[in-house]
DRENTORKOL-3810 file (N, C-alpha, C; in nm, 4 decimals):
REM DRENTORKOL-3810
@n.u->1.3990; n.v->0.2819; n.w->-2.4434; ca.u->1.3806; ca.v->0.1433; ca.w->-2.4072; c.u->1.3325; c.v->0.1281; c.w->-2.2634
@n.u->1.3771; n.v->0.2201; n.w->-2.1847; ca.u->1.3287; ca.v->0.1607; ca.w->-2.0237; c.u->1.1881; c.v->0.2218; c.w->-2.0099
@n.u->1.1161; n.v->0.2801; n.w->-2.1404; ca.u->0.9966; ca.v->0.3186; ca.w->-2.1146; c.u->0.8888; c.v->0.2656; c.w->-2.1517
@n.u->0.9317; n.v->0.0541; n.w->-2.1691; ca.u->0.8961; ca.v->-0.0044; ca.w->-2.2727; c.u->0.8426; c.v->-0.0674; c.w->-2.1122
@n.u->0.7205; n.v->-0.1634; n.w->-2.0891; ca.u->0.6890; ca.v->-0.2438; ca.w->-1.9772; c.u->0.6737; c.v->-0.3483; c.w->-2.0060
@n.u->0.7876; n.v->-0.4671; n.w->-1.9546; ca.u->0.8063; ca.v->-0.6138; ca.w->-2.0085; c.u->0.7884; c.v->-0.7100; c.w->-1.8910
@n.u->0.6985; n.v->-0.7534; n.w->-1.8679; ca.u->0.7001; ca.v->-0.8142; ca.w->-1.7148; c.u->0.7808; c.v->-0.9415; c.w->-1.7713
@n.u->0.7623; n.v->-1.0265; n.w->-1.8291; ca.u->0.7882; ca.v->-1.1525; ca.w->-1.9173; c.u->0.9549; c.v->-1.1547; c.w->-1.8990
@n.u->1.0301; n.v->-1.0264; n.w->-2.0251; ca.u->1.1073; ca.v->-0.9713; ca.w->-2.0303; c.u->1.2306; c.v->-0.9753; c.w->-1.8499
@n.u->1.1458; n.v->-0.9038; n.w->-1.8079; ca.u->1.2010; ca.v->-0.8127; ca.w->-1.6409; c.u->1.2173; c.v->-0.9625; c.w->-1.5678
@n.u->1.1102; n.v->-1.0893; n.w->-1.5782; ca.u->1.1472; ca.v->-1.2102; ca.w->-1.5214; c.u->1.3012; c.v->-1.2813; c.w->-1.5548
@n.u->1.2978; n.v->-1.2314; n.w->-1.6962; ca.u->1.4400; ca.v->-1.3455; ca.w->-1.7469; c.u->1.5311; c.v->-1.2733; c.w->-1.7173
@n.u->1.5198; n.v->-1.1411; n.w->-1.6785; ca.u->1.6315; ca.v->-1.0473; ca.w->-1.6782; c.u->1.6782; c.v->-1.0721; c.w->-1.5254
@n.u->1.5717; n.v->-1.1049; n.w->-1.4237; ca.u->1.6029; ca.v->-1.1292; ca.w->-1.2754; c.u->1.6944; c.v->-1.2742; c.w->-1.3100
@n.u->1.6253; n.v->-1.4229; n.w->-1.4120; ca.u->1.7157; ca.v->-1.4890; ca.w->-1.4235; c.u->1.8208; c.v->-1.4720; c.w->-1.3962
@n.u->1.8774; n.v->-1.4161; n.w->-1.5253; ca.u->2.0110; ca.v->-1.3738; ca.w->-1.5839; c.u->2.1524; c.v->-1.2947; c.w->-1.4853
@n.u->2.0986; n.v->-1.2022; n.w->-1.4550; ca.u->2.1541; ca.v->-1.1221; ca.w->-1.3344; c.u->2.1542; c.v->-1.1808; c.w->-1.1974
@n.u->2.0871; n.v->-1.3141; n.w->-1.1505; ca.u->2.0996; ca.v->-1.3948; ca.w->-1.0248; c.u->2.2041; c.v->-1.4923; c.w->-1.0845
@n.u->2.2537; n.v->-1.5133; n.w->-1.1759; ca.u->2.3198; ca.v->-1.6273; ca.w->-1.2040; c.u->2.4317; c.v->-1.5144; c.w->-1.2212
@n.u->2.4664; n.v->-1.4037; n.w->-1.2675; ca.u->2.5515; ca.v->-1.2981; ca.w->-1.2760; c.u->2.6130; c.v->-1.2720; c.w->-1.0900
@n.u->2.5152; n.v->-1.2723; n.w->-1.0254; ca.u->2.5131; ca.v->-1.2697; ca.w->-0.9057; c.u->2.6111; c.v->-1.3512; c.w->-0.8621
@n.u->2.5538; n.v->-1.5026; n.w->-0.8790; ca.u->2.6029; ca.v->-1.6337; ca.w->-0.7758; c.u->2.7733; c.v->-1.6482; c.w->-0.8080
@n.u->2.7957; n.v->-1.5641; n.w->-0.9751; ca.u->2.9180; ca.v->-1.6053; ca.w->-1.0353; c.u->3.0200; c.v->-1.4703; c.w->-0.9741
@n.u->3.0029; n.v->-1.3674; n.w->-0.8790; ca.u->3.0124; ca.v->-1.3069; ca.w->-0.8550; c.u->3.0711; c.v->-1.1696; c.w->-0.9436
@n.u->2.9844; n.v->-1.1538; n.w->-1.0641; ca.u->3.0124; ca.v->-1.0787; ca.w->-1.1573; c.u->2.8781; c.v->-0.9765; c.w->-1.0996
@n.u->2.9628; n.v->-0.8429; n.w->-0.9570; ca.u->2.8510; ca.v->-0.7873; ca.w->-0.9014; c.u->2.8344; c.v->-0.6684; c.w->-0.9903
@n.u->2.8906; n.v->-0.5833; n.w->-1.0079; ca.u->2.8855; ca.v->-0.4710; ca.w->-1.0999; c.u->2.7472; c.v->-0.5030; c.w->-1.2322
@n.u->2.8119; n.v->-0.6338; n.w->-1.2998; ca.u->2.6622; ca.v->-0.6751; ca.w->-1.3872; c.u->2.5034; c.v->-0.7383; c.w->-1.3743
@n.u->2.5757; n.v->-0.7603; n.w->-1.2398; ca.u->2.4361; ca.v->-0.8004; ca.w->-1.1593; c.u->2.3530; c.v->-0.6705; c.w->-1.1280
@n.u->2.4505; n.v->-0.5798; n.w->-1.0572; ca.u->2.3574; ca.v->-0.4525; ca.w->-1.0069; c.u->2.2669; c.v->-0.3634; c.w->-1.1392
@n.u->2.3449; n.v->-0.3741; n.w->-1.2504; ca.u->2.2731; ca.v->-0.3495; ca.w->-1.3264; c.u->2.1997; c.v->-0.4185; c.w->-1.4234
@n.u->2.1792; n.v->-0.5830; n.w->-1.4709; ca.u->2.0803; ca.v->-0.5658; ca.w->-1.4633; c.u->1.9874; c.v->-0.5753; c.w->-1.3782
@n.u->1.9730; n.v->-0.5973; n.w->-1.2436; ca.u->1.8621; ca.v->-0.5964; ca.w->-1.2117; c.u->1.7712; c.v->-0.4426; c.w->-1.1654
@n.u->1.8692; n.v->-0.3507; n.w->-1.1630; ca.u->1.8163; ca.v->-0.2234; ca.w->-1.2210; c.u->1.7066; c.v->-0.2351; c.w->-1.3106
@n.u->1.8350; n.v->-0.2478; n.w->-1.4100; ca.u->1.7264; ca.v->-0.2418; ca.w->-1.5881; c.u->1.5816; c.v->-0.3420; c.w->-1.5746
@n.u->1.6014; n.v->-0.4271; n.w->-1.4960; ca.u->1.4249; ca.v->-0.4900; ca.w->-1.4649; c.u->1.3475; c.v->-0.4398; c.w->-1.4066
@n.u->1.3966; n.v->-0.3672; n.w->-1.2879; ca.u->1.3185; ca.v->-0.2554; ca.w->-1.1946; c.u->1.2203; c.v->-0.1379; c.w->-1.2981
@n.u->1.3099; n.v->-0.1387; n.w->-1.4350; ca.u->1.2773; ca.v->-0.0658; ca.w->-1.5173; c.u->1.1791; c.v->-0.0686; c.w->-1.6393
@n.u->1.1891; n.v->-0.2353; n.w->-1.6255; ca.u->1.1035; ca.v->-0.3206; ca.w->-1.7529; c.u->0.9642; c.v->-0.3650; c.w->-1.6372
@n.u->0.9693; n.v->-0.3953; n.w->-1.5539; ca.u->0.8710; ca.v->-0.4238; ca.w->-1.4658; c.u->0.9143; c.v->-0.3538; c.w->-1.3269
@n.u->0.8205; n.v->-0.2124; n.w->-1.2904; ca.u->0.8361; ca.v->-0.1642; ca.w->-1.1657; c.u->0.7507; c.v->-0.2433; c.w->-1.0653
@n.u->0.6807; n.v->-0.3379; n.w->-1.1482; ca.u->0.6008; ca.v->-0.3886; ca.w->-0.9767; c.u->0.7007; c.v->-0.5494; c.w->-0.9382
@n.u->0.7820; n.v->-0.6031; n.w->-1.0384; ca.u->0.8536; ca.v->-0.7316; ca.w->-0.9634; c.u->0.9364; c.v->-0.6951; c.w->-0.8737
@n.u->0.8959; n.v->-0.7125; n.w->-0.7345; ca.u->0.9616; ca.v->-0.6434; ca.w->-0.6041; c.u->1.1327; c.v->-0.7469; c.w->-0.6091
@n.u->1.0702; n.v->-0.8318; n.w->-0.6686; ca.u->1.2192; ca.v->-0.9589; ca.w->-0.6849; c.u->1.3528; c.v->-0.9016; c.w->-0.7305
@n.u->1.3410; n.v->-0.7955; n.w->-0.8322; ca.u->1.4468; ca.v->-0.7342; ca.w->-0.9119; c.u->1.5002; c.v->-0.6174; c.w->-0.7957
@n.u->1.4118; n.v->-0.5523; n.w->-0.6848; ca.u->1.4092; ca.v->-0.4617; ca.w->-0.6694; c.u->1.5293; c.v->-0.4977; c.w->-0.5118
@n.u->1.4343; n.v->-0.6108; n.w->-0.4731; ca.u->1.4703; ca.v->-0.6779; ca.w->-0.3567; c.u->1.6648; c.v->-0.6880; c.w->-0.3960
@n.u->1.6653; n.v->-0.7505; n.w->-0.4873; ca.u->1.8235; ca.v->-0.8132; ca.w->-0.5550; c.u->1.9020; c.v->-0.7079; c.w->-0.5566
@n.u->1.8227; n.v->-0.6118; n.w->-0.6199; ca.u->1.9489; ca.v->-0.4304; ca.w->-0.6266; c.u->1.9782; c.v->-0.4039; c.w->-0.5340
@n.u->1.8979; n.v->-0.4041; n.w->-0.4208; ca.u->1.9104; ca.v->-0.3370; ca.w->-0.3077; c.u->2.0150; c.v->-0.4396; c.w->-0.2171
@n.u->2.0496; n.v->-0.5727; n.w->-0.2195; ca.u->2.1128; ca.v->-0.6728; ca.w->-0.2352; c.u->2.2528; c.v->-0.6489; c.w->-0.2477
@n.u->2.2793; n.v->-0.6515; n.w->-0.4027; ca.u->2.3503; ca.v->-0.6371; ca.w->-0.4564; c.u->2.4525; c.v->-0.4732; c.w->-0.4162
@n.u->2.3612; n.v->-0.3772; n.w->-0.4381; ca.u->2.3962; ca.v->-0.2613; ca.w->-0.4382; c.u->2.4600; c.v->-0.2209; c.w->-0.3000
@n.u->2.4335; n.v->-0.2582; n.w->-0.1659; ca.u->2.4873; ca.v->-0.2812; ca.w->-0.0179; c.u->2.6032; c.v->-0.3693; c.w->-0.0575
@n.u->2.6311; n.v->-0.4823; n.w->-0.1128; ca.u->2.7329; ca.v->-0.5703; ca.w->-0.0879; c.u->2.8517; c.v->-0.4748; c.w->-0.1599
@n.u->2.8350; n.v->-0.4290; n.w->-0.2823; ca.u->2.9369; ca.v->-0.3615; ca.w->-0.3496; c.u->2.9858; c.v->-0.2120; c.w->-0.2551
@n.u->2.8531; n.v->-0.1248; n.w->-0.2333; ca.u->2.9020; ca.v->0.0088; ca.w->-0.1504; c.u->2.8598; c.v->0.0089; c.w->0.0149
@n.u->2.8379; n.v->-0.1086; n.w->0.0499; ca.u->2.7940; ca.v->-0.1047; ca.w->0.1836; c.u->2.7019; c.v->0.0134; c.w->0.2569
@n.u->2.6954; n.v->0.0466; n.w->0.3698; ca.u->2.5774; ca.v->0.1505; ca.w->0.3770; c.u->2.5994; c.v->0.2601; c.w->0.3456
@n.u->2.5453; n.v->0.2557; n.w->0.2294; ca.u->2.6107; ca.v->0.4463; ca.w->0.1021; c.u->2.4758; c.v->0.4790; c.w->0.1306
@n.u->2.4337; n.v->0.5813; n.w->0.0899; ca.u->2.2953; ca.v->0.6459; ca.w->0.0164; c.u->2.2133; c.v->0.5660; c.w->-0.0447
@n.u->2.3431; n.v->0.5130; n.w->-0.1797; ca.u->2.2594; ca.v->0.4471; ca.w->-0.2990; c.u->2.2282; c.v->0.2950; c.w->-0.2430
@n.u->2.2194; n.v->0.2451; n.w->-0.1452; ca.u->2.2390; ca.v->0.1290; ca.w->-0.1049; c.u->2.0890; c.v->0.1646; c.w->-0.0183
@n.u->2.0898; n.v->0.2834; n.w->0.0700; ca.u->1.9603; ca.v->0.3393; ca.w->0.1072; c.u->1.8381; c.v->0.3235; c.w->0.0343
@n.u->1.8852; n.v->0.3973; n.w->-0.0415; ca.u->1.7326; ca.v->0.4161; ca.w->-0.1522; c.u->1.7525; c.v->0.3347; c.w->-0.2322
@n.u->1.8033; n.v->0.1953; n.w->-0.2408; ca.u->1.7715; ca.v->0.1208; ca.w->-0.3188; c.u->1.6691; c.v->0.0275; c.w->-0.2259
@n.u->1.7445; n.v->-0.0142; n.w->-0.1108; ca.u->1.6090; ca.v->-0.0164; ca.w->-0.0295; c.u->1.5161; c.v->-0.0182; c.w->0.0062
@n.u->1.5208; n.v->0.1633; n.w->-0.0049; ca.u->1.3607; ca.v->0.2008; ca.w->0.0068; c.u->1.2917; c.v->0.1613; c.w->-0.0921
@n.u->1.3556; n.v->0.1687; n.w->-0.2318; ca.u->1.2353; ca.v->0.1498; ca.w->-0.3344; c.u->1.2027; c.v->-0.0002; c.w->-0.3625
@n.u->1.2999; n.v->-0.0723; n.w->-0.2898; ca.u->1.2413; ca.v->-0.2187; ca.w->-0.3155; c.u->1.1063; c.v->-0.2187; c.w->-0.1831
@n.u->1.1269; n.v->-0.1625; n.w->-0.0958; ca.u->0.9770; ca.v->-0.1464; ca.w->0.0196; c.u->0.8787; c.v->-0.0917; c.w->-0.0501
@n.u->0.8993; n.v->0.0166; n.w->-0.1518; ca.u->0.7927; ca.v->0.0603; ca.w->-0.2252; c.u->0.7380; c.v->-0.0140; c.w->-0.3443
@n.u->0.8016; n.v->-0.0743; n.w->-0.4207; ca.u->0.7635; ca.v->-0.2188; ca.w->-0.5009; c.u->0.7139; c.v->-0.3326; c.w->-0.4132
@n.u->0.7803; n.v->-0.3817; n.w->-0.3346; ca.u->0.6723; ca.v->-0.4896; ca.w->-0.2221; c.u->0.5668; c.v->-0.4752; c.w->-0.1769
@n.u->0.5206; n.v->-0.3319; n.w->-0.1585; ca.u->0.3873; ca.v->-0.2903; ca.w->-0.1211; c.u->0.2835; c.v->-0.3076; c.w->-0.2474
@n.u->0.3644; n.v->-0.3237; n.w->-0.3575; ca.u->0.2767; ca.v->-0.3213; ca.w->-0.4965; c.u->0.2590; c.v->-0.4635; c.w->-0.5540
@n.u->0.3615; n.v->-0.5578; n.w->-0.5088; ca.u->0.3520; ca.v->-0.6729; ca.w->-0.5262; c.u->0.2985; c.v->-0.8041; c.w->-0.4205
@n.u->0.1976; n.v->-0.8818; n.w->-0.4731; ca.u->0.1697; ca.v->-0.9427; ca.w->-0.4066; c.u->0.2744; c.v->-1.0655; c.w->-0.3679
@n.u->0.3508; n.v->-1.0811; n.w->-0.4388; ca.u->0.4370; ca.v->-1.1854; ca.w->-0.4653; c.u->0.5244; c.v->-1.1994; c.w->-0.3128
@n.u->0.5515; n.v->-1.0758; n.w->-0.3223; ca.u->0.6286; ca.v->-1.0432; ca.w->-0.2195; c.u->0.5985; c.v->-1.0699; c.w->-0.0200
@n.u->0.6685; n.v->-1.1177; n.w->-0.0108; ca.u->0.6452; ca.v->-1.1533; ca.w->0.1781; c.u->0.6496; c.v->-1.0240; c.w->0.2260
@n.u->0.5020; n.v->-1.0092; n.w->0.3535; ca.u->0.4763; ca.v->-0.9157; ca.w->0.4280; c.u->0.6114; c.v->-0.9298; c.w->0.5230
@n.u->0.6831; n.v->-1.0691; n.w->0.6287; ca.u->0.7564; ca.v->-1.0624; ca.w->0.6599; c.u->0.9118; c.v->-1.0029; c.w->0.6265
@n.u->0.8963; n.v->-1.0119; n.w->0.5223; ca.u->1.0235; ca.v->-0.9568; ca.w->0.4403; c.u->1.0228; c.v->-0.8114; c.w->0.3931
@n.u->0.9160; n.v->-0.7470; n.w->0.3713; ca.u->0.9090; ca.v->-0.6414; ca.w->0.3598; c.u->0.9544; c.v->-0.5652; c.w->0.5198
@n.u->0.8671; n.v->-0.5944; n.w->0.5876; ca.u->0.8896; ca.v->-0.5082; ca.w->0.7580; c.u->1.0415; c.v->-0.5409; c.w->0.7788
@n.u->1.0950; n.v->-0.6937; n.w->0.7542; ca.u->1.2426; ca.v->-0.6561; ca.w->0.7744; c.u->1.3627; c.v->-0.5858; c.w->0.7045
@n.u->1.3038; n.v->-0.5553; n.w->0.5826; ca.u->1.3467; ca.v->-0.4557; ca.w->0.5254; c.u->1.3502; c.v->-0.3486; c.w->0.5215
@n.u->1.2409; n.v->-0.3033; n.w->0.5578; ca.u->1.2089; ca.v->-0.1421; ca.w->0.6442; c.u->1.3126; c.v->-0.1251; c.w->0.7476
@n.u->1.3310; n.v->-0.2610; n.w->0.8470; ca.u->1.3784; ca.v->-0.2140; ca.w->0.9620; c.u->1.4994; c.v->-0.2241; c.w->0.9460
@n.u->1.5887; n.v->-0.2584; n.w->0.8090; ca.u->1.7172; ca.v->-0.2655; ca.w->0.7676; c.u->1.7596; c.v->-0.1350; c.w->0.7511
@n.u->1.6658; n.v->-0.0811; n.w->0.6647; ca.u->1.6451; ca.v->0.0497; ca.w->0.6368; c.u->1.7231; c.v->0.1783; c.w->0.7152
@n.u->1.6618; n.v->0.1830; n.w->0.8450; ca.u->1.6967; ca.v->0.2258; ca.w->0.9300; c.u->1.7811; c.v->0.1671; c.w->0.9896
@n.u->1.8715; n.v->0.0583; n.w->1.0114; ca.u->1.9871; ca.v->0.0546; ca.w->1.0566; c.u->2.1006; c.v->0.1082; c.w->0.9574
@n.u->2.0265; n.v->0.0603; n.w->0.8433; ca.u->2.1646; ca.v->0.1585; ca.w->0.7332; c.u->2.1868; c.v->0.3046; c.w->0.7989
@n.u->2.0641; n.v->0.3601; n.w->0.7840; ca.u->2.0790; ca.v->0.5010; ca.w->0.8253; c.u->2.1352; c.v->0.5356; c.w->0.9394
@n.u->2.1323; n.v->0.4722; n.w->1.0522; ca.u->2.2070; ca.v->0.4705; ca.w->1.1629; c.u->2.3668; c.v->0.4647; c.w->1.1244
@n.u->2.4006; n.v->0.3593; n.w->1.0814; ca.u->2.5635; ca.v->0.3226; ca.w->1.0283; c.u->2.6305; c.v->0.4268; c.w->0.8964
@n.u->2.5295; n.v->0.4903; n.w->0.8185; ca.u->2.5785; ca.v->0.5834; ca.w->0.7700; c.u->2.6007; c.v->0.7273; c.w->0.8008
@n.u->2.5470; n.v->0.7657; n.w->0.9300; ca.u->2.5631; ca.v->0.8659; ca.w->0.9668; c.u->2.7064; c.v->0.9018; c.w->1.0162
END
């Protein structure tokens, strides 16, 4: 199934999992918006949210790192996505890495 590409799909799934979000049901939020990262790798929106999500639950872990990074690497692919928001995400980036050391 995650080798299936649903952009349509990966939109309702960002729905679903932001309202999972707001209700603070984080554990089901983090995943799905995974599983959209997975149905659509270019909606930087899903990617942006994990990386979100995934810091609030483990704070600056690894997986909170590279979730990160790969939402910077989906923003570069999406136009959707703010140039401003991308660079401050980069530069989040590296403060994680600082605080996790």
């Amino acid at each position: 199934m995650f080798g299936v590409r649903d952009p349509d799909a990966a939109e309702g799934l960002f729905m679903e999992a932001s309202i999972e979000f707001e209700n603070g049901n984080l554990k089901d939020a983090q995943r799905m918006f995974l599983f959209g990262t997975r149905l659509d790798p270019n909606l930087g929106g899903n990617f942006y949210n994990h990386a979100v999500v995934t810091e609030k639950i483990e704070g600056a872990s690894a997986a909170a790192i590279k979730a990160w990074e790969r939402y910077c690497e989906a923003a570069e692919r999406d136009p959707k996505q703010s140039r401003e928001v991308l660079e401050k995400a980069k530069t989040h980036v590296s403060e994680l890495r600082s605080k996790a050391r």
